[in-house]
C-alpha positions in Angstrom: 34.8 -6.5 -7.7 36.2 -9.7 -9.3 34.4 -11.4 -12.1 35.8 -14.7 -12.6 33.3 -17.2 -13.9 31.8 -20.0 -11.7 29.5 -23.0 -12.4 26.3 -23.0 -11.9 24.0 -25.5 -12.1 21.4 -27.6 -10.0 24.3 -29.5 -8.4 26.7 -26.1 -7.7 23.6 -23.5 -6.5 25.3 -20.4 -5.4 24.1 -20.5 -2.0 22.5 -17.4 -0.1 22.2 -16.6 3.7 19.8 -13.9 4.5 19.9 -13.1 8.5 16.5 -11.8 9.6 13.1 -12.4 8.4 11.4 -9.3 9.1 10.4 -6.7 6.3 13.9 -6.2 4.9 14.9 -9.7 5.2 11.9 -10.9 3.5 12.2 -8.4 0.8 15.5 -9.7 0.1 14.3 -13.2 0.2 11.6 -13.1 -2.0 12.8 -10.8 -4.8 16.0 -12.8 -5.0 13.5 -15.4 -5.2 11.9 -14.3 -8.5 15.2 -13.1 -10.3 17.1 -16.7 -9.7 13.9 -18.5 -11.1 13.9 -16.3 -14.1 11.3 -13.7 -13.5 10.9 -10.1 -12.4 11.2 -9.5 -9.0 7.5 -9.1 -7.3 8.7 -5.4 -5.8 9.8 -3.6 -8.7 6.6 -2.5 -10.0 6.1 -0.6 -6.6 9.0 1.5 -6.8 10.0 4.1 -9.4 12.2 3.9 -12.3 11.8 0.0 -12.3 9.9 0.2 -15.8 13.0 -0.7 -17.4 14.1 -3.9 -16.0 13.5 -6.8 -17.7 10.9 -9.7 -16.8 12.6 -12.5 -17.9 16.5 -12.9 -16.8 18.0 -16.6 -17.2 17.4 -18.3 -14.0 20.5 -18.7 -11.9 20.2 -21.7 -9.7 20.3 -20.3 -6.4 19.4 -22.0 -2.3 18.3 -19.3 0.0 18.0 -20.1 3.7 16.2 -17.6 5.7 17.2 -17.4 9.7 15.7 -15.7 12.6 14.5 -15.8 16.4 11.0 -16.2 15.2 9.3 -18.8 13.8 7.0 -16.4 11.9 6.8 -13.0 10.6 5.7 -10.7 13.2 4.2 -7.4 12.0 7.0 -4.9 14.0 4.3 -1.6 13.3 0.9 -3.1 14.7 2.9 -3.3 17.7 1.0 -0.4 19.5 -2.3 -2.5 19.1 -1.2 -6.0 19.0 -0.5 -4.6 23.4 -4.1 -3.3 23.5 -6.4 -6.3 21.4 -6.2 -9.6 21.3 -7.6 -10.3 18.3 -5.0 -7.9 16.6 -2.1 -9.6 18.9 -3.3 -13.6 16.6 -3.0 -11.6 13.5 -0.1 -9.9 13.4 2.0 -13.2 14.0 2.3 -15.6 11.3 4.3 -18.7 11.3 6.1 -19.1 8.2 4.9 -22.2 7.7 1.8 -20.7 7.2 3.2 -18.1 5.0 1.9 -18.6 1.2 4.8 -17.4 -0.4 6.7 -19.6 1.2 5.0 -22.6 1.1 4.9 -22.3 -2.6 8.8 -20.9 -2.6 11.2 -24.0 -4.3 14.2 -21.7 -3.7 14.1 -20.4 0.0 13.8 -22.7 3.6 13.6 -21.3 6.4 15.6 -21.7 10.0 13.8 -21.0 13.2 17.3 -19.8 15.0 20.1 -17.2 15.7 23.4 -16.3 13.1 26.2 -16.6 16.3 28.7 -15.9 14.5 29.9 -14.8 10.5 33.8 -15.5 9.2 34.0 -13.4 6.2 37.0 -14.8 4.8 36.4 -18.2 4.9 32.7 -17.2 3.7 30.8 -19.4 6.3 28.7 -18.9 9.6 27.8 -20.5 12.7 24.0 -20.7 13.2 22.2 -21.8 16.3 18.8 -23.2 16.5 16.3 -22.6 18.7 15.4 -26.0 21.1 11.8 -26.5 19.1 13.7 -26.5 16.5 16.0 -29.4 17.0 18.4 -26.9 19.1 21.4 -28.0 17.0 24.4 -25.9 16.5 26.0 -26.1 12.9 28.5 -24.3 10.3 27.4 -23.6 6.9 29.0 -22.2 4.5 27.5 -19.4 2.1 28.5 -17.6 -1.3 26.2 -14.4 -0.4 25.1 -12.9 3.0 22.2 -11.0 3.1 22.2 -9.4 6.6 18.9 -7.3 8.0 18.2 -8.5 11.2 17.1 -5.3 12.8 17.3 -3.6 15.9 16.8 -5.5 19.5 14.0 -3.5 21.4 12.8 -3.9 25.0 9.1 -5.2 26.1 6.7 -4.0 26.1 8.0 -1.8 23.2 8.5 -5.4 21.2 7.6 -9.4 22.4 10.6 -10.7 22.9 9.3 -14.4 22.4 10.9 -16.8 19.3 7.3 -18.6 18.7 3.6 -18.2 18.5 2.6 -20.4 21.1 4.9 -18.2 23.3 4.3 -14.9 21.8 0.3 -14.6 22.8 1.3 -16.2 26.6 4.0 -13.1 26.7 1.0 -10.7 25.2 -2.2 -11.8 27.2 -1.3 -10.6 30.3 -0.2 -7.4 29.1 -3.6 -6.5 27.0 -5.9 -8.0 30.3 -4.2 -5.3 32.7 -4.4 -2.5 30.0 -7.9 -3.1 29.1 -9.0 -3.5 32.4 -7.9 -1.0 34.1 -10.1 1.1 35.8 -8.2 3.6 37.5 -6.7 4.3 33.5 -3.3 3.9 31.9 0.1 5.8 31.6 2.1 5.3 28.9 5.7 6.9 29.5 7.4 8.1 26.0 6.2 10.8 23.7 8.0 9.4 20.4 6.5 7.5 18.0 6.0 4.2 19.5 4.2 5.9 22.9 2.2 8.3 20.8 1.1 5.2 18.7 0.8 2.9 21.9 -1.4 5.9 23.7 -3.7 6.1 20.8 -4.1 2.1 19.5 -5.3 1.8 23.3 -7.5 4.3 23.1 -8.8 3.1 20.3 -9.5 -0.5 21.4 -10.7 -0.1 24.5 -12.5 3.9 24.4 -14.0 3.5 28.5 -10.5 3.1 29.6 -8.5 6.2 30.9 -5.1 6.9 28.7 -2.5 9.3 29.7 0.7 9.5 28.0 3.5 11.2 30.1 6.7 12.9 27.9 9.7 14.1 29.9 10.3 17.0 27.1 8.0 20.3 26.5 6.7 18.6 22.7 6.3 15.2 21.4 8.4 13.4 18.8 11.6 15.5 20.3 14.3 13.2 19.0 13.2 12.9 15.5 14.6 15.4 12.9 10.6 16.8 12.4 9.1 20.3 13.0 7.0 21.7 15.4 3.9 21.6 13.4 3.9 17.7 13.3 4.4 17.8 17.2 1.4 20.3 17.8 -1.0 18.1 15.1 -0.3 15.3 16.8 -0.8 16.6 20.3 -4.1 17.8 19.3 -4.9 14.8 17.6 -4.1 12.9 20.5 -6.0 15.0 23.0 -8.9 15.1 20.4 -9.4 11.0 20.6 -9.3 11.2 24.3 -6.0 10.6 25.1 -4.6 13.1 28.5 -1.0 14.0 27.5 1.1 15.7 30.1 4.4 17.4 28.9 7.6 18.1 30.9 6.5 14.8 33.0 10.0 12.7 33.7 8.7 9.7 35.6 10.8 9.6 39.0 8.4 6.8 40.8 5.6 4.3 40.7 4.3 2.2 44.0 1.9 -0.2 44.7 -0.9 1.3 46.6 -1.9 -1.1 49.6 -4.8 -2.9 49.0 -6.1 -2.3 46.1 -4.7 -2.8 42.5 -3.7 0.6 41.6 -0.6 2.0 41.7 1.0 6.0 42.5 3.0 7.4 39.6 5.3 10.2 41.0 7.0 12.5 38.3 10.1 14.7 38.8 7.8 17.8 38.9 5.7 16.6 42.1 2.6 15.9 39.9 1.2 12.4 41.2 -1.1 9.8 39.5 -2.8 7.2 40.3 -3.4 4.4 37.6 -3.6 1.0 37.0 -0.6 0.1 34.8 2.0 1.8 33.7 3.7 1.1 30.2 7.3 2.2 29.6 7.3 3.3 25.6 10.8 4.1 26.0 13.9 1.2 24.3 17.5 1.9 23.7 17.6 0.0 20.5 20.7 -1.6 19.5 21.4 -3.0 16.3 21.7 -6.9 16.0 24.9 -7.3 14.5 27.1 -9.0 17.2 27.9 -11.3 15.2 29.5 -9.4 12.6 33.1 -8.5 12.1 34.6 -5.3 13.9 35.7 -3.6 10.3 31.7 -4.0 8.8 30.4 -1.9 12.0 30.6 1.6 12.9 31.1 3.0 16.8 27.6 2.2 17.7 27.2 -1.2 16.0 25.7 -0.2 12.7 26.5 -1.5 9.1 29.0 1.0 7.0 27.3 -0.1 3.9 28.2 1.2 0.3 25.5 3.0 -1.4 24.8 -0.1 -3.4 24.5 -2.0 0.1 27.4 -3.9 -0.1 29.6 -4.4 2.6 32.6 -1.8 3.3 35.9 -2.9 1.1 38.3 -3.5 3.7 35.9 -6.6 4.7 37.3 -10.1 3.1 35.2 -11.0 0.5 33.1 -7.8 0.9 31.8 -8.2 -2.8 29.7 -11.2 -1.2 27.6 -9.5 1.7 24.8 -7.1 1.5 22.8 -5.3 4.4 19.6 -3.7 4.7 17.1 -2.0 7.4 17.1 -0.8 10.8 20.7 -2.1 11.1 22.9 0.0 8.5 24.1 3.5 8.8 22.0 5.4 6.3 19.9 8.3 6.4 16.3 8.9 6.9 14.3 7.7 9.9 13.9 3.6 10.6 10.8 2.3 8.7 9.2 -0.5 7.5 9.2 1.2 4.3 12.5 1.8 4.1 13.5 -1.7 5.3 11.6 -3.2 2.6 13.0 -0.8 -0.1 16.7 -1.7 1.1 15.8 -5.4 1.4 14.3 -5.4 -2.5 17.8 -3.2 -3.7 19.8 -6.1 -1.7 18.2 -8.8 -4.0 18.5 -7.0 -6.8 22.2 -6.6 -6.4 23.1 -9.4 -5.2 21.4 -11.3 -8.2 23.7 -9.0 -10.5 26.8 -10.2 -8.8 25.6 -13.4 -9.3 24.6 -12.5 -12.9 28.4 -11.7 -13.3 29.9 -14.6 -11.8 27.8 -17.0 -13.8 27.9 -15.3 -17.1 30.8 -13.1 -17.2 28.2 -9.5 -17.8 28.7 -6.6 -16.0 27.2 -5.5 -12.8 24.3 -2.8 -13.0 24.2 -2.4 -9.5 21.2 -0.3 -8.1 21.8 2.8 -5.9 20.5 3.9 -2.4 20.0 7.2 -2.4 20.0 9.8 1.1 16.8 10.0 2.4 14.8 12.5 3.6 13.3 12.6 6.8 9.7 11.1 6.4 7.3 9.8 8.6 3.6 8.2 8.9 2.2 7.5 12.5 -0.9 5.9 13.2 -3.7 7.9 15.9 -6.6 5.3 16.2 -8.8 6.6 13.4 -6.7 9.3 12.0 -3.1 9.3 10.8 -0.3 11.9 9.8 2.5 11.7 7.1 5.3 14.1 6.9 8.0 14.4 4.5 10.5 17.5 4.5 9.7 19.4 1.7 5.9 18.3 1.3 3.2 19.4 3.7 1.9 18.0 6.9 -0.8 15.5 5.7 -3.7 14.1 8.5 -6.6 12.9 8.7 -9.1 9.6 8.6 -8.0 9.4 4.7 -4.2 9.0 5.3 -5.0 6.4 7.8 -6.7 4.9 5.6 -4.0 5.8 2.9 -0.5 4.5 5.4 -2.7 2.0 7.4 -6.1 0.9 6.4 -7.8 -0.7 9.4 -5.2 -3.2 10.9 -2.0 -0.4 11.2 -0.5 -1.3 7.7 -0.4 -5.6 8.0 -2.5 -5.9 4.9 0.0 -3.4 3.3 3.1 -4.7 4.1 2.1 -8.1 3.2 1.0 -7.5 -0.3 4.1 -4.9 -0.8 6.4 -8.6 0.6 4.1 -10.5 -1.6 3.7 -12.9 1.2 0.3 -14.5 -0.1 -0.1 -16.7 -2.9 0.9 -15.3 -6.4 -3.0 -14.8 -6.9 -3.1 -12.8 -4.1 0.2 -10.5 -4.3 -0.9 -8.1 -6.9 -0.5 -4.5 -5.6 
C-alpha cells in the first residue's frame, strides 16, 4: 500500500462510504467515528488485546455516510419473536433518527437507500434512494468503502420492508395468524432460525400448538456442530412444548374447505392439520451485486485479506474494507462476528488514513480463523457451543447470550447506539 501524503483538513475530509447499517456496518460507522474525532474507539474495550491502543489519536477530519434499505436498525436475531409478539416486532425496529448515537454523531449521516453500483478505479458509487426519501439517483465519490451489507433472506425468515411504518403492516398479519391459531403451527426448518422461530412462538403464545417439521434425522444438520448440541436442543425443544418431527420433507399443504385450517402432507405420508404453516427455510445470498467481478468469489462473497481489505488485484484495493455475513471467512454468520469485523474495519481503515495524513506506518489489525461457535435462543433457556469448550445450556446462558429481549439490549450497548451515558458495557 502507497503512502503518499494528502491534506486533510475541515475543507478536504477524507470521505467514507459504509454500505449497510446493520451490526457490522454500524460497528464500522461508529468506531471510525470515535478514532477520526480523536478518541478511542467505543468497541475496543470489549475485545481482547485492545489494552494497548491509545485513547487519544489526533483527529483526522473524516465524513461518513451510512446507506441502506432501511430506515432504521432492525435487530436481525430477535427475528424469531419479533414473528410471534407484537410488542417485540415495535422494539426491535428503530429509525435512525431515533438512534442516540447518531443523533449526537457530527461525523456520520445517514441515506435511507440502495449502493447500485461501485467503480473502484475511479473511487465513486452510484446510490439510489428510496421514494420517501426523495427517490433521487446520484454519484458520489468516496476515498474509503466500507462494505457490510449482509445477506438477502426470504420472509418470513426476514421483513423485507425499507421503513417502520411498513415493517409492522408486513409483520401484523403474520403474528395475528400465528397467535391465533387454534388448530397449532408448523414451522418447516430444523436449523437455527426454525429451532429459534419454534421456540420464541412457543414462548409468546404457550396455548398455541407448535410443531417444527425437519427433512433430516437431527436438527442443526448443515452447521459444522456435533451431535450432542442437536440432541440438547431437541430435548430442550420438546421439554418447552414444542412437537418436533424428524425425517418430515414437506411435499404439500391445502386449504381445507370451510374452515381455516389447512392439511400439511409430508414426503413420508404423515398428514397434519394446522392453521399456518411458516417456511424457516432461505437461500441466503450475499448483497454484493454491486460489486466488481474480481472482489467476489463463485458464490458472490467478499475475498477479503485477513486485515479486511479488499483482494490486490481490485483498483485501489488499499481503499475498501468488508465485513459480516458477506465475506468469505470462517466460522458461522453471527451478529457477533459481524460486529467484531465491522469494529477491525474502522480500525484499519482509520490507520490507512493515519498514513496518508501523517506519513506513519500502518498497524493494521488481524482477523483471525474462527472456530465454529454458536448461541441459540429456546424461549427461557439457551445453548452456546464452541469447538473445544463444552456444550453450555440453560436459563443462565439465556440470560448470559440474550437476557429477556433475544440479545437487542446487548447488541445495542456492544454498537454503543445510546447516548454516551448510556453505552458503557
Amino acid at each position: 500500500m502507497g503512502s503518499t501524503l494528502r491534506a486533510n483538513d475541515a475543507s478536504a475530509p477524507f470521505k467514507v462510504l459504509v454500505v449497510g447499517g446493520s451490526y457490522g456496518g454500524l460497528a464500522a460507522a461508529f468506531n471510525l467515528s470515535d478514532l477520526c474525532l480523536g478518541g478511542a474507539a467505543r468497541a475496543a474495550a470489549g475485545y481482547e488485546g485492545q489494552d494497548g491502543l491509545p485513547k487519544e489519536n489526533t483527529p483526522i477530519h473524516a465524513e461518513i455516510t451510512l446507506v441502506d434499505e432501511r430506515d432504521g436498525f432492525y435487530h436481525v436475531i430477535g427475528s424469531p419473536l419479533v414473528f410471534a409478539d407484537k410488542p417485540y416486532a415495535e422494539k426491535a425496529w428503530v429509525p435512525y433518527s431515533e438512534v442516540p448515537a447518531l443523533k449526537e454523531s457530527p461525523n456520520i449521516k445517514t441515506v435511507h437507500g440502495s449502493v447500485t453500483s461501485v467503480d473502484m478505479a475511479s473511487k465513486t458509487a452510484v446510490i439510489q434512494e428510496t421514494a420517501p426519501a426523495g427517490g433521487a439517483t446520484r454519484t458520489v465519490s468516496f476515498d474509503f468503502i466500507i462494505v457490510a451489507a449482509g445477506l438477502r433472506r426470504a420472509f418470513p425468515v426476514i421483513p423485507q420492508s425499507g421503513d417502520k411504518a411498513a415493517y409492522l403492516a408486513e409483520v401484523g398479519p403474520h403474528i395475528e395468524a400465528v397467535t391465533t391459531a387454534q388448530d397449532g403451527v408448523l414451522v418447516v426448518g430444523g436449523g437455527a432460525v426454525g429451532i429459534e422461530m419454534a421456540a420464541e412462538l412457543k414462548l409468546a403464545q404457550p396455548n398455541i400448538k407448535v410443531t417444527l417439521a425437519h427433512s433430516r434425522s437431527r436438527l442443526l444438520s448443515s452447521e459444522p456442530l456435533p451431535d450432542e448440541l442437536a440432541e440438547k436442543t431437541l430435548e430442550i425443544l420438546r421439554e418447552n412444548g414444542v412437537e418436533v418431527l424428524l425425517e418430515h420433507r414437506l411435499q404439500d399443504t391445502r386449504d381445507i374447505e370451510g374452515t381455516n385450517a389447512k392439511e400439511v402432507t409430508f414426503t413420508n405420508g404423515h398428514t397434519l392439520r394446522v392453521n399456518a404453516v411458516v417456511v424457516a427455510i432461505s437461500n441466503n445470498t450475499p448483497s454484493t451485486s454491486f460489486l466488481p467481478a474480481e472482489a467476489l468469489n463463485d458464490e458472490g462473497y467478499i475475498k477479503i485479506q485477513p486485515n479486511l481489505f479488499f483482494p490486490t488485484n481490485v483498483p485501489n484495493y488499499d481503499s475498501a474494507l468488508a465485513g459480516g455475513d458477506i465475506v468469505q471467512w470462517s466460522g458461522i454468520k453471527r451478529c457477533g462476528r459481524a460486529m467484531h469485523q465491522g469494529y477491525l474495519s474502522a480500525h484499519n481503515c482509520h490507520q490507512r488514513m493515519q498514513e496518508l495524513t501523517f506519513g506513519t506506518p500502518a498497524k493494521y489489525q488481524i482477523l483471525k480463523e474462527v472456530i465454529p461457535m454458536i448461541a441459540i435462543a429456546l424461549g427461557p433457556n439457551a445453548l452456546a457451543f464452541a469447538t473445544g469448550g463444552e456444550l453450555q445450556y440453560g436459563k443462565d446462558i439465556a440470560e448470559r447470550f440474550f437476557n429477556d429481549d433475544v440479545g437487542f439490549n446487548i447488541c445495542w450497548k456492544i454498537l454503543g447506539m445510546g447516548s454516551k451515558a448510556e453505552t458503557k458495557i
